[in-house]
N, C-alpha and C positions, 0 to 999 in steps of 0.2 A: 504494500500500500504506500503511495507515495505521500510525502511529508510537505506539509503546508512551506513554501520559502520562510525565514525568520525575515523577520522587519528588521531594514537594517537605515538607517535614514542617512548615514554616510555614506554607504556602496551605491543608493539610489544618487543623492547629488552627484557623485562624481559618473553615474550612468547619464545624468542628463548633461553634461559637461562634455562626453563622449559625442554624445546623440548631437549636442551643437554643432561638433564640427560636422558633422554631414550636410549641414544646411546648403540647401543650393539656391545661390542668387540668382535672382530672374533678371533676363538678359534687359538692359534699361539704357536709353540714348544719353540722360539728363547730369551720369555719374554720381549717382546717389548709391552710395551705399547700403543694404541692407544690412541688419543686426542677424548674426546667426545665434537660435535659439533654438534652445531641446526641450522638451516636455518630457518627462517619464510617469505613466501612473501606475500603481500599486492599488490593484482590487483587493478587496476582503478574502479573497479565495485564496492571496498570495501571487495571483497571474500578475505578469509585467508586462506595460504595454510601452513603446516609446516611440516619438511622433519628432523631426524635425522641419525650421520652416523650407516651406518650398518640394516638401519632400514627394507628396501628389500633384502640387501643381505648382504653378509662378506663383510666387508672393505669398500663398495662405500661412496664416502662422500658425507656429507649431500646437498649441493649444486647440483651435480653429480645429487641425488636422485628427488631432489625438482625440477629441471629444464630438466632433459632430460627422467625420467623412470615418474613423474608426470602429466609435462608439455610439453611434448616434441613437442606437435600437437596445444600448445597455441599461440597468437600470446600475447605476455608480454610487447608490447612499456607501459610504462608510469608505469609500477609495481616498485615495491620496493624491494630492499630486505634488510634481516637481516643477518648476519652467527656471531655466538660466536668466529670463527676463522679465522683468514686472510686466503682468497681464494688463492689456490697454483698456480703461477704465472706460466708462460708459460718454458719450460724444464723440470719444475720441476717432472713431471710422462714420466713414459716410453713409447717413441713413438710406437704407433700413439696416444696414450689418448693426449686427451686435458687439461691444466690448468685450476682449476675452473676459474680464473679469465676471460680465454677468453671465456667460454659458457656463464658466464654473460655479455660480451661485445656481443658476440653472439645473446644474448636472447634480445638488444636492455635494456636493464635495466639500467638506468643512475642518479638510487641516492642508494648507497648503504651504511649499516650501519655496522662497524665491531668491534665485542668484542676485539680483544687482538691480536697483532702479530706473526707470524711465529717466532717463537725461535732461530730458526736457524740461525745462523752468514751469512751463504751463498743465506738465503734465503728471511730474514730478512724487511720487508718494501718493497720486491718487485712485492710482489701481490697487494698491497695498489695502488706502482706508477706505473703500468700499466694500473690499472682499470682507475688511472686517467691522463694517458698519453692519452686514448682512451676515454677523453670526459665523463668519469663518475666522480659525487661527491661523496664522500670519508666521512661517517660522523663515529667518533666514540660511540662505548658504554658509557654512562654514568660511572663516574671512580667506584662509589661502586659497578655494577655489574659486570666492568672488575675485578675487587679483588674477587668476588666471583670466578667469569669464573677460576681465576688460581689457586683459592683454590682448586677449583675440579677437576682440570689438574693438578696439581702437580705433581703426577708420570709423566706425560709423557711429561712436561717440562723441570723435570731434567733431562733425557733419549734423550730428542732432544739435547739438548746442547751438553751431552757425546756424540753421534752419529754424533754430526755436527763436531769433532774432530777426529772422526776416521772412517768417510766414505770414499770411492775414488772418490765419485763426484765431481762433479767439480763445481766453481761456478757460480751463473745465470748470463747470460749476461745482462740480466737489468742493468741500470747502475743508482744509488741514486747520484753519484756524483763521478765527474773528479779525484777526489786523491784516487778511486779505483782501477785507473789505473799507470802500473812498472812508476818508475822513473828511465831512462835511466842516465845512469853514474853514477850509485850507485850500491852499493853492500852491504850487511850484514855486513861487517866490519864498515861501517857508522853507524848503531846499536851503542848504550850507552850500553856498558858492567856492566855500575850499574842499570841500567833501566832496561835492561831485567831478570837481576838477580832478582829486586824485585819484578820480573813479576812473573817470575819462583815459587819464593818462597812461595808467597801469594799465588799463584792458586793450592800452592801442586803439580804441577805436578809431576810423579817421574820420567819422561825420563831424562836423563842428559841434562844442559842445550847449551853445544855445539853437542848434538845428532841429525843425520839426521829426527830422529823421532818428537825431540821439534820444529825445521824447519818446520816440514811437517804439525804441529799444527798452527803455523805462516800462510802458504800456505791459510789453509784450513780455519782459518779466517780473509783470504783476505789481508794477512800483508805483504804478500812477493807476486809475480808471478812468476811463468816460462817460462823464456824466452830463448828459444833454449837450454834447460837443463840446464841453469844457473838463480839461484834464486834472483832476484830485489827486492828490497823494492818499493811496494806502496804510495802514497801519506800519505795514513795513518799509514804504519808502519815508516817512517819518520816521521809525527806526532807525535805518540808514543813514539818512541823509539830513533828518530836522535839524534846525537850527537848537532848536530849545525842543525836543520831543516830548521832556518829562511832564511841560504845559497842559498836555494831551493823554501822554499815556504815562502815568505817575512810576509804572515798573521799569523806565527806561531806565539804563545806566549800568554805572558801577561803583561801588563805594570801596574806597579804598583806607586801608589802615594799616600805622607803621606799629609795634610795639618794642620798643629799644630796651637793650638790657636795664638803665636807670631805672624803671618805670615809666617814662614819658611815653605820649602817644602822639602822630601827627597823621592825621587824616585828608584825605582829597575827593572829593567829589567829581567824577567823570560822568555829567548829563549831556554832554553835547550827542554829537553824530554817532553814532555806533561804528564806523569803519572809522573814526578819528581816535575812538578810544586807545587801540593795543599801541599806536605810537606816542600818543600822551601817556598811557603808563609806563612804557618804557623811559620816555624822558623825566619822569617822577623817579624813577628806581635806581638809574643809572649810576650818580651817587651820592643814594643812600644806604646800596644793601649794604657796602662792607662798614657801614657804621653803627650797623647794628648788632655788631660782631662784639662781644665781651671780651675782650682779650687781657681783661687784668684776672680771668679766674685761671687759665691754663695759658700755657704754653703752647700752640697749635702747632700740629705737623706740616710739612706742606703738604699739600694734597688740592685736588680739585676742587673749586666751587660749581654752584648750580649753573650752568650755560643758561644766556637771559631769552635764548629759542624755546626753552620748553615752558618759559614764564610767559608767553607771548602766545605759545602754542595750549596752555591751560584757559587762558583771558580768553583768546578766540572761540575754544570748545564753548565756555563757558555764556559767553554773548549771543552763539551762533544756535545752541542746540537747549537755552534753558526752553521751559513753558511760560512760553506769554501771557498764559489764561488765568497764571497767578499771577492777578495784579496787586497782591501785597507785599511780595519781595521782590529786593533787588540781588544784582549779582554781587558778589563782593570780592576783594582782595583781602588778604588779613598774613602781614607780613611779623613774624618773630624773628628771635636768632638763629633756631633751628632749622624753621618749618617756612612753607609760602604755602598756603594754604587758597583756594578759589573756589566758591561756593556758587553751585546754579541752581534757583531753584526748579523744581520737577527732580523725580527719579528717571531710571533709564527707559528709554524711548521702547516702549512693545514692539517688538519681540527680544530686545535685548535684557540683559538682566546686569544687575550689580556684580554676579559671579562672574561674567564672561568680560565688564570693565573691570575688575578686580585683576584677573590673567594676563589681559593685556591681549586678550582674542576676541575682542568683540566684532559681529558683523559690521559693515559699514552701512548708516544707514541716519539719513536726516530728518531732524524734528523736524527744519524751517526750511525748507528747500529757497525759497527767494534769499534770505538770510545768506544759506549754506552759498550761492552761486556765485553771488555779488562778494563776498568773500576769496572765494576761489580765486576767483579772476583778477583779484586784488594782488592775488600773491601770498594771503595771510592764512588758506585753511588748504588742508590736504583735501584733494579735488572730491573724493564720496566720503572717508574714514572722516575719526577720530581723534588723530593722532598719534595712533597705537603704536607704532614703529616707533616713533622717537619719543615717545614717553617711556619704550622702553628700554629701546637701545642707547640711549643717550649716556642714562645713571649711567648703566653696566658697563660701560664703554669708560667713563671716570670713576668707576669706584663708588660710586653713587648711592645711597639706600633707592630702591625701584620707587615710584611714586605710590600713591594707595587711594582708592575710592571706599567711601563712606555714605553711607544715606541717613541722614535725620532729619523726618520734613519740619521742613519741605524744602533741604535742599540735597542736594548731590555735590557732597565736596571730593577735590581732588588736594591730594596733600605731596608736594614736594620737598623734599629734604637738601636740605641746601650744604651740608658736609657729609663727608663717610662717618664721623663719628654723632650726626644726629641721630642715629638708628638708637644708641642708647641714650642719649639727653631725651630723648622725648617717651622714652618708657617710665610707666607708672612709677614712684619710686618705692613702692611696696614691690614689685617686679624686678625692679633694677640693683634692690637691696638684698637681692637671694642669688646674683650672679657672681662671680669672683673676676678676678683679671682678666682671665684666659677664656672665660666664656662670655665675658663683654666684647672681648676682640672678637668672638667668632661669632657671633651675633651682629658683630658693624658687616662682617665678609654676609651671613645669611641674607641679612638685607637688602643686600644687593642682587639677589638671586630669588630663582620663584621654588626651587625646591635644589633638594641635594643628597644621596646618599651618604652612607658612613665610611667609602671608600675616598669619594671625593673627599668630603669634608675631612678627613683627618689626611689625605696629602695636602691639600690646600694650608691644612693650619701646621703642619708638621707633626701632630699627633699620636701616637700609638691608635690602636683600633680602643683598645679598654676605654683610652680618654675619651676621645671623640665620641665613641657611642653613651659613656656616661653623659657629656656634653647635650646630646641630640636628645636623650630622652630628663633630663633639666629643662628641654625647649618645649617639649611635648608637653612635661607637668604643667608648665607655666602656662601654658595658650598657646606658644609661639608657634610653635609648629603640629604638625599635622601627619601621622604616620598613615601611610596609606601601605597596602600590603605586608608580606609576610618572607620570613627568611632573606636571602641571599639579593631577593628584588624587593624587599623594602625602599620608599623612597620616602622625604621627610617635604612638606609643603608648605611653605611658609607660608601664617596666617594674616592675612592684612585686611 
């Protein structure tokens, strides 16, 4: 009797990852690129079915293919699916076709897995949240095979972007969030004329930057609307670009706070533009960090400080991806001698989770897409992620403690360590009073790291094996660490 397939939701992504490359481009004068995209579904029965685009005919996409020229006469409650590309949300093709996302709400399919988002500014995250406005989970790719998916989409990622600026569509009325919508009694003149200049500049555009045509780029990524032939700022290009936004939306900004060894505290307020912030905090910081440095209590090694990229690169996460919808808080800086600590609030964007920002694997994936774009193109956010790469290769790279995510709402802080030896200045000092020498030092080395055996760990520190495993389970007692298996493949996880 043969055995049901095991659910395996890794072998499936990287089966539709497979199924992508067979996409066949329909043959097209205009040199527009097509997206090659895989569908894979998993029925209840354990059958596997995979679909990619163009595979029966020109152009149909894979989804399209897999569920109505496939399955069309199936009944699919309780199946699964996969697609390497966010399903096209409902307007998005030419009536009468339907949106992939609503033949999967259609098809009764209510756990779906998705590689990478719609590129598109107007289109952006709103096949995601209809799939799950209508009752479906929403899981993403694993993030190394999202980086593949866009390696191999390249051409036709850049091609969306240029396209999502010069098309006459209009955009989806899905709505991800309230500051999508005009802000009455505003006009473009409320616009920061250095803000948008250095919008201008960084993105190269060459329309001129008082031209109906630079407008019409604004428009068409959701920054302005028309209303009765007169052009509004959005909640987000008031974001952006407002002169004074906080007038309007009181959660604009960022507040920033120094806390110096003396006790003294010196505070700034950053309300202006939101893409003027990360270089006005930078010119705030510049120099003050090393003043906040104690150096009458010890003697310091030398050793690396905090690089002010991953200070820049936490303010951005933090502007670009809080929840607007909490309009009682702001984002914050909150600078010690230890620690740089950047608070946003909302927790982590559905489908990600606190564990997978904690690893340093989380999928890439945008609260604010207009936000996320207008960022990008700036120069200041990594083009779909998080930051992940150099929030975490950076520390490790200097000796660093790893950065760590925390949730207490309503906000989502990210905590950077700005010495190798803050790892134990910032431990409890009931915790830190139970360590001795030798395992304060190998506690500055673990935190720098996401897990370690007792092989590593005691060459690393020079240790006999008796030390070091005494050491590792000191760490275990304590919270620090985290023993995962058994014998010879024991590995130890550090807890942050």
């Amino acid at each position: 009797m043969s055995r049901k397939p095991k659910f395996d939701a890794r072998k499936l992504m990287e089966l539709a990852v497979e199924t992508m490359r067979q996409s066949v481009h329909e043959p097209r004068n205009d040199g527009k690129n097509g997206p090659l995209v895989g569908a894979v579904l998993y029925k209840p029965d354990g059958t596997i079915e995979t679909a990619s685009r163009g595979e029966l005919r020109d152009g149909d996409h894979a989804e399209y293919t897999l569920l109505e020229r496939k399955n069309r006469q199936s009944i699919l409650d309780g199946s699964m699916l996969f697609a390497t590309l966010e399903p096209c949300a409902p307007g998005s093709r030419r009536h009468p076709k339907l949106g992939c996302a609503e033949r999967i709400v259609q098809a009764r399919i209510k756990n779906v897995w998705i590689g990478i988002e719609d590129p598109d500014p107007t289109v952006d995250r709103k096949g995601i949240k209809y799939l799950q406005d209508s009752g479906v989970t929403v899981h993403m790719f694993d993030r190394d095979l999202q980086e593949l998916i866009r390696i191999e989409n390249k051409d036709f990622l850049v091609q969306a972007l240029e396209r999502a600026e010069n098309t006459e569509k209009a955009p989806k009325m899905i709505s991800l969030s309230s500051l999508e919508l005009p802000v009455m009694a505003t006009a473009i003149k409320d616009f920061s004329s250095e803000a948008l200049e250095q919008y201008h500049t960084i993105a190269q555009y060459r329309d001129a930057l008082d031209s109906p045509s630079f407008q019409r780029r604004l428009l068409l990524q959701g920054l302005l609307k028309d209303d009765n032939g007169k052009l509004v700022p959005t909640g987000f290009g008031l974001l952006l670009f407002g002169k004074e936004p906080r007038d309007i939306l009181r959660q604009a900004g960022l507040l920033g706070t120094i806390h110096y060894p003396d006790g003294s505290e010196e505070t700034c307020d950053f309300d202006g533009p939101t893409v003027l912030i990360p270089g006005l905090v930078e010119q705030w910081l510049r120099n003050k960090l090393p003043n906040t440095i104690d150096r009458s209590r010890m003697q310091r090694k030398q050793s690396a400080v905090l690089p002010f990229e991953l200070i820049r690169e936490a303010v951005v996460n933090a502007l670009v991806h809080r929840d607007y919808e909490i309009t009682g808080a702001k984002c914050q800086l909150v600078v010690t001698e230890d620690t740089i600590t950047v608070k946003s609030p909302g927790g982590a964007l559905a489908p990600i989770t606190l564990e997978q920002l904690q690893s340093f694997n989380a999928p890439m994936l945008s609260r604010n897409p207009e936000l996320h774009y207008v960022f990008a193109r700036m120069e200041l956010a990594e083009e779909r992620g998080l930051g992940m790469k150099s929030l975490r290769s950076r520390p490790a790279e200097l000796g660093l403690p790893l950065p760590t995510y925390t949730y207490q709402a309503p906000y989502l802080s990210l905590t950077l360590y700005r010495h190798p030896e803050s790892a134990t200045r910032v431990l409890p000092p009931e915790v830190r009073d139970l360590l001795n020498k030798d395992e304060l030092a190998g506690w500055e080395h673990l935190s720098s790291t996401t897990s370690t055996n007792m092989a590593a760990y005691s060459q690393f520190m020079g240790f006999d094996s008796r030390k070091a495993q005494r050491h590792l389970k000191q760490f275990v007692d304590l919270g620090l660490l985290r023993r995962v298996g058994s014998g010879r493949l024991t590995i130890y996880q550090v807890i942050r």
